[in-house]
C-alpha positions, 0 to 999 in steps of 0.5 A: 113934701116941700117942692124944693126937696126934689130938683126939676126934671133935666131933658136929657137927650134920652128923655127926648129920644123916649118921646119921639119913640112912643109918638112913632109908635102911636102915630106911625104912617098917620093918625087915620081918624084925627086926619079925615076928621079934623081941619089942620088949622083948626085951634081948640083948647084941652084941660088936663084934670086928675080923676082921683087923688094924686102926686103931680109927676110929669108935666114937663114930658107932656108938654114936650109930647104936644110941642113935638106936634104943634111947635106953637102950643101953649102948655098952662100948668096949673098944678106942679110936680110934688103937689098933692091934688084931689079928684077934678083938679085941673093939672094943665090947660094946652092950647093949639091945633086941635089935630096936634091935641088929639093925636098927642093926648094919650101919649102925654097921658101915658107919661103922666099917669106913669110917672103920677103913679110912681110918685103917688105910691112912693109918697105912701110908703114916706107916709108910713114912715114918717119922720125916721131917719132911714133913707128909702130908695129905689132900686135898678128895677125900672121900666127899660128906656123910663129909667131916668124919668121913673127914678126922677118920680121916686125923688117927686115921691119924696125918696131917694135914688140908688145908683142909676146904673151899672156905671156910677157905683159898684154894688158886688152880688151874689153872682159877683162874690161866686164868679170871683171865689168869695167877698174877699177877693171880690172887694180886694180886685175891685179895690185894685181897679177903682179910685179911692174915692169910689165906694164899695157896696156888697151883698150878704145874705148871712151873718158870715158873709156879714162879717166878711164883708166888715173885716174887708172893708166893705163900705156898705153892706147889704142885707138881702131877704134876711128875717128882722132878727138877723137884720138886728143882729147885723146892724148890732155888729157892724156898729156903724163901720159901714153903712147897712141897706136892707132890700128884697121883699120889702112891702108897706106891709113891713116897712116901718118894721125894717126901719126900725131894725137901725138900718140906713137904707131900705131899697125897694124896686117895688117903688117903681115896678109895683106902682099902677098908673093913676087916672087922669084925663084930657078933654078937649073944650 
């Protein structure tokens, strides 16, 4: 994947509260063995190393976690977010008091292996599907408090993102459509109630629902846990008036198969909530 396909990461207020919270929760009152171990003043130098192959996410939250601790550190990438790398590469070399290193080693690491393995599974799944049209994305499913930096790995991955949260799109579900009496009346009152230039997403999960959606003027319209057939059979009559999204139960198993049905989109949350951490290490020169 080309590395400007994918914009750099933007530290939001929320990342720098995430990483001030997962250094209090490792730290504490102190870190006991690095403080009745090792001289505050002393300066040593780490080299962070991938042990197995991998898609680079995440350099930038690491930084951050070892400047949060040495102000003076110097963090050396020597790999980028989106590279592809094999076992032994050297991702970054960080300079600085040697208590600030071991304090913060592995919660730096904890990102970096996280957001690493979102993008290493997520550019698996691109593999599979080579150069379709459809457009993968992920899904609401994120670790609570990682959203923005989850997502921002799928995009490092190579897919897409859906709506980031319950504010900047409107996507009916099935709970919606039941609290509300129907799709129709769904779609009429969120249409009376949003701008016009706000896009309505809906979920089906049969052709009469399908077809409801289309005659009301759903803008895009989810196919959720239907069988290839009916997906074909979907696709075939909305014809291109409204944007088709398959989700639920989407593995790499039947990816390429859903891609072929004609649909748009393919959403998954196992992009991010089903992807393991890799294996990367620091260690200290």
């Amino acid at each position: 994947m080309d590395q400007a396909s994918f914009q750099p990461l933007v530290l939001t207020a929320g990342i720098h509260r995430l990483i001030d919270w997962a250094l209090e929760e490792d730290i504490s009152s102190g870190d006991i063995t690095t403080n009745h171990l090792v001289a505050p003043a002393g300066r040593t130098q780490g080299k962070i190393k991938a042990k197995e192959a991998l898609t680079v996410a995440g350099l930038e939250v690491a930084r951050q976690v070892f400047l949060r601790l040495d102000p003076e550190v110097v963090f050396l990438p020597s790999a980028a977010d989106g590279e592809v790398v094999e076992p032994g590469t050297v991702l970054a070399t960080v300079n600085g008091r040697l208590s600030a290193l071991l304090t913060g080693e592995r919660t730096a690491l904890n990102f970096l292996q996280r957001l690493s393995g979102i993008a290493t599974h997520v550019r698996r799944y691109m593999a599979l599907l080579g150069d379709r049209r459809v457009r993968l994305v992920d899904t609401r499913k994120t670790t609570p408090g990682w959203r923005v930096l989850e997502k921002y790995a799928v995009r490092v991955g190579g897919a897409a993102n859906h709506r980031m949260g319950l504010y900047d799109a409107v996507l009916i579900k099935d709970n919606h459509i039941a609290a509300c009496g129907g799709i129709t009346s769904a779609i009429r009152r969120i249409r009376a109630a949003v701008s016009h230039l706000t896009k309505v997403e809906v979920e089906t999960a049969s052709m009469a629902q399908v077809h409801e959606a289309l005659a009301t003027g759903a803008d895009v319209i989810m196919l959720d846990n239907m069988d290839i057939p009916a997906i074909r059979e979907a696709v075939q009559v909305i014809a291109g008036k409204a944007l088709v999204e398959v989700s639920g139960g989407v593995t790499a198993e039947n990816l390429v198969a859903l891609a072929d049905t004609g649909v748009d989109l393919i959403s998954s949350g196992a992009l991010t909530h089903s992807a393991r951490a890799v294996d990367i290490s620091m260690k200290i020169i």
